[in-house]
C-alpha positions in Angstrom: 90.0 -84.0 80.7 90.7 -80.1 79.8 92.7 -78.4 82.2 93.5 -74.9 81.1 96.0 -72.4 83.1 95.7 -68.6 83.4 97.6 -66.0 85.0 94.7 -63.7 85.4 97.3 -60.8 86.5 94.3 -60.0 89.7 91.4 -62.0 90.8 88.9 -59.2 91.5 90.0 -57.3 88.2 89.1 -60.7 86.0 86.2 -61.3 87.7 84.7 -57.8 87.6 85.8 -57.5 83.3 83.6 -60.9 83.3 86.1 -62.6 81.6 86.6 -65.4 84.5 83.5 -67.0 83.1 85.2 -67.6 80.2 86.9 -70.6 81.5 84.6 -72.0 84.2 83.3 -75.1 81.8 86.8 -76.9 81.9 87.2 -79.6 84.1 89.9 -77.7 86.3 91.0 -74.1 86.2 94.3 -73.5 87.5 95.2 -69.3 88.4 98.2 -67.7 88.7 98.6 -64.1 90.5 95.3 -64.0 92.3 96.5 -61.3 94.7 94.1 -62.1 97.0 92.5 -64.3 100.0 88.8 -63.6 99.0 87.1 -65.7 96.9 84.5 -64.5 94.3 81.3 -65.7 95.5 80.4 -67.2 92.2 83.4 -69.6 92.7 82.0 -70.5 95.8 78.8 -71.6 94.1 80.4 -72.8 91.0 80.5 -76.4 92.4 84.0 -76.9 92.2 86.6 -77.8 94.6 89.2 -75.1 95.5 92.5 -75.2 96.8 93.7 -71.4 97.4 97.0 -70.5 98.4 97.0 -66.6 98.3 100.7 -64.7 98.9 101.5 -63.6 102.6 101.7 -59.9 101.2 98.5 -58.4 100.6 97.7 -57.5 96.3 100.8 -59.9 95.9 101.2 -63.3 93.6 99.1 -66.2 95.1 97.7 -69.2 93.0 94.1 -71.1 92.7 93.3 -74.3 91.3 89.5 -75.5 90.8 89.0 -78.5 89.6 85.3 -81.3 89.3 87.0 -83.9 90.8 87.6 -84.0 94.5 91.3 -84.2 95.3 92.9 -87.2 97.5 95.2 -84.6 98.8 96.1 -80.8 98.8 100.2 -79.7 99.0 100.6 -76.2 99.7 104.0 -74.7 98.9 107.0 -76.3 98.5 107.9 -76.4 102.4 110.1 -73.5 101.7 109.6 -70.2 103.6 111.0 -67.6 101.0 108.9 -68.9 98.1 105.8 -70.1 100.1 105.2 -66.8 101.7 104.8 -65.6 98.4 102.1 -68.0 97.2 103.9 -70.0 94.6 102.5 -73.4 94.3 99.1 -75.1 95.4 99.4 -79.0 94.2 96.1 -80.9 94.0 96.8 -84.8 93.9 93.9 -86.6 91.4 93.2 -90.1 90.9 95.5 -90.6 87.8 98.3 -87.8 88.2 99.2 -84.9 90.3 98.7 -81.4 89.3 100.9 -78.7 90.0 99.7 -75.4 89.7 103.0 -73.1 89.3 103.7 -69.0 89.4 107.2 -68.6 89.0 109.1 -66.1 90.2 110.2 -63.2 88.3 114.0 -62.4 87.6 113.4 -58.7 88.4 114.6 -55.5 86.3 118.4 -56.2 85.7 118.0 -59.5 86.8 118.0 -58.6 90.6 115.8 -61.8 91.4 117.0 -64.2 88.9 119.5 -66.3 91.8 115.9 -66.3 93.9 114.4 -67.6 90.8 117.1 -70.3 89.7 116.8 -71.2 93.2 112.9 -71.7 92.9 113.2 -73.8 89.7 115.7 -76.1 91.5 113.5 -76.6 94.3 110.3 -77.3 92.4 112.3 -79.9 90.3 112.9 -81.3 93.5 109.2 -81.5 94.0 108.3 -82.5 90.9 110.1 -85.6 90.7 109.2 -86.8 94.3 105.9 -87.0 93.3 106.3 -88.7 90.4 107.7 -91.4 91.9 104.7 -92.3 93.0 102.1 -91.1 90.1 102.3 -88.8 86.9 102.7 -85.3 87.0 101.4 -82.2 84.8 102.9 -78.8 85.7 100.8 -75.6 84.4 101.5 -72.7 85.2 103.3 -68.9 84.5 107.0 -70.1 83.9 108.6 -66.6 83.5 111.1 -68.3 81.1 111.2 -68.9 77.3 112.5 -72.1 76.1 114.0 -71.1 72.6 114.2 -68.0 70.9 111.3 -68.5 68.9 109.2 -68.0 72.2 109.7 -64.1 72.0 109.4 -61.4 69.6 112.1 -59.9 71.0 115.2 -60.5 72.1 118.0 -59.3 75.1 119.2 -61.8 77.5 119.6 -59.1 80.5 115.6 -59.5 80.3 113.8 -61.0 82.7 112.5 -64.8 81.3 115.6 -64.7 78.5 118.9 -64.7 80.4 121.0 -67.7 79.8 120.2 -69.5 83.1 116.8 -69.3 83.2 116.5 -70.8 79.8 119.3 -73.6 80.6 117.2 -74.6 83.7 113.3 -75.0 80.9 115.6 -77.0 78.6 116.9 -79.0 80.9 113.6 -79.8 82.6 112.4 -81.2 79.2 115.0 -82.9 78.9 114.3 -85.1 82.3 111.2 -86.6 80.7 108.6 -83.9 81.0 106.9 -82.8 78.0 106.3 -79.1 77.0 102.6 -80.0 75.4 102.3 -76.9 73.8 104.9 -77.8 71.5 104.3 -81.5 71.2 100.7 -80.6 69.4 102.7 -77.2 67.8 105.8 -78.4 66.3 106.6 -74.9 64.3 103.6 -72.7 66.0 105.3 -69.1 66.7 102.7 -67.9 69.2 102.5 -66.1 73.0 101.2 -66.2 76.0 102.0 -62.7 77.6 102.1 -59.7 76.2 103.4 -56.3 77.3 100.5 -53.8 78.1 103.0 -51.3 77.6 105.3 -52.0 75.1 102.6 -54.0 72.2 105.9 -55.6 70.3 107.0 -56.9 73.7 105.5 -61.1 73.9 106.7 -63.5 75.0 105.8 -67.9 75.1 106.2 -68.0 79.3 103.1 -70.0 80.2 103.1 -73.6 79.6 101.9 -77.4 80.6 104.3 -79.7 81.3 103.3 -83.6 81.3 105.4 -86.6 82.6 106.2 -88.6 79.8 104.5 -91.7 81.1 101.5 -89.3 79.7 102.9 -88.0 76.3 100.5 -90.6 74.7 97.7 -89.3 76.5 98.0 -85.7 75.2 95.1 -84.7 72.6 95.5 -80.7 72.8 97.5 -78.1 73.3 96.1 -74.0 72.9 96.5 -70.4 73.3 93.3 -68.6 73.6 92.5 -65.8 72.5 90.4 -64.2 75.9 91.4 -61.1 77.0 91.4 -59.6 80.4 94.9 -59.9 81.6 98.4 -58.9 79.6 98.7 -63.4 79.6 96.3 -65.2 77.8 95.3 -68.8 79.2 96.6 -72.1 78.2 94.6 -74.8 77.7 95.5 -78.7 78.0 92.8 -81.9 76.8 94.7 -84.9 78.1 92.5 -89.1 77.5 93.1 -89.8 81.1 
């Protein structure tokens, strides 16, 4: 199965650059900061099943997640207010595992946001291992968070995705039993996911696919490609399930 993960950084802008086609032969498409309610109508003809769970504020955050197979069940949120009005999570539940499709929150310039965001990772944890008490999980999404400092080509911890905390809370995730595939396949890669449109020597490694490690043996691939469109490019997962 090939499951790759995009934040597409505006729904209508991907789809009108033509690069949303780029991704539509996967077996499920998982889309971060739609910023909007309306669906493309070739995603409506496309064939695939959609759960949608656009922000509360209009042009705001919101996630997607097509897939070929037809869900047993559709989560939307986290049963949260502050986080679900925004759009954070839509959860699709498959035959073999449950998929999360994840936008984290930002920390904010100076870090304004980054208790809301702590608060967020401790809550989806939460999530994440309720559900896989009963089945597998894989987690894909826009974490907003390095790992290590080899995940950026720059470095100030009063940046948003580098601060102490926020990388404390993807380390310690890991270390729970969920697997950061990207690196499982890529060892000693240095590569990114998100780049600044503003600042070019400003990238950053913030998008990932995490996998239970009842699947670790499971994993075949692990990529960054190279389509433009949006300042992230997507990720893309093959897991033998």
């Amino acid at each position: 199965m090939k499951i790759v993960s995009w934040n597409v950084n505006g729904l209508k802008a991907i789809t009108r650059k033509g690069a949303l086609e780029s991704v539509l032969n996967y077996d499920a498409i998982l889309l971060q900061e739609i910023r909007s309610s309306d669906l493309p109508l070739d995603l409506l003809m496309s064939g695939f099943n959609i759960a949608s769970f656009p922000a509360k504020k209009k042009g705001y955050s919101g996630v997607m997640t097509l897939t070929r197979e037809k869900p047993k069940s559709i989560i939307k949120g986290l049963n949260v207010k502050e986080f679900d009005e925004e759009g954070r999570t839509v959860t699709v539940e498959l035959e073999k595992f449950y998929l999360i499709n994840a936008y984290f929150p930002r920390a904010g310039d100076g870090l304004s946001r980054l208790d809301f965001k702590i608060s967020f990772d401790n809550k989806i944890e939460e999530f994440m291992d309720q559900l896989r008490r009963t089945k597998p999980v894989i987690i894909c999404g826009d974490f907003n968070a390095v790992v290590e400092r080899r995940d950026s080509s720059f470095w100030d911890e009063n940046e948003p995705g580098l601060s102490p905390k926020e990388r404390e809370w993807m380390n310690h995730i890991l270390k729970k039993g969920y697997i950061d595939a990207y690196r499982f396949i890529n060892p000693t890669k240095i590569e990114y996911s998100w780049r600044s449109y503003r600042f070019k020597w400003k990238a950053m490694r913030i998008d990932y696919c995490l996998v239970s490690e009842e699947l670790k043996d499971k994993i075949r691939d692990c990529k960054i490609l190279n389509v433009s469109g949006s300042d992230h490019y997507p990720i893309l997962l093959e897991i033998e399930v």
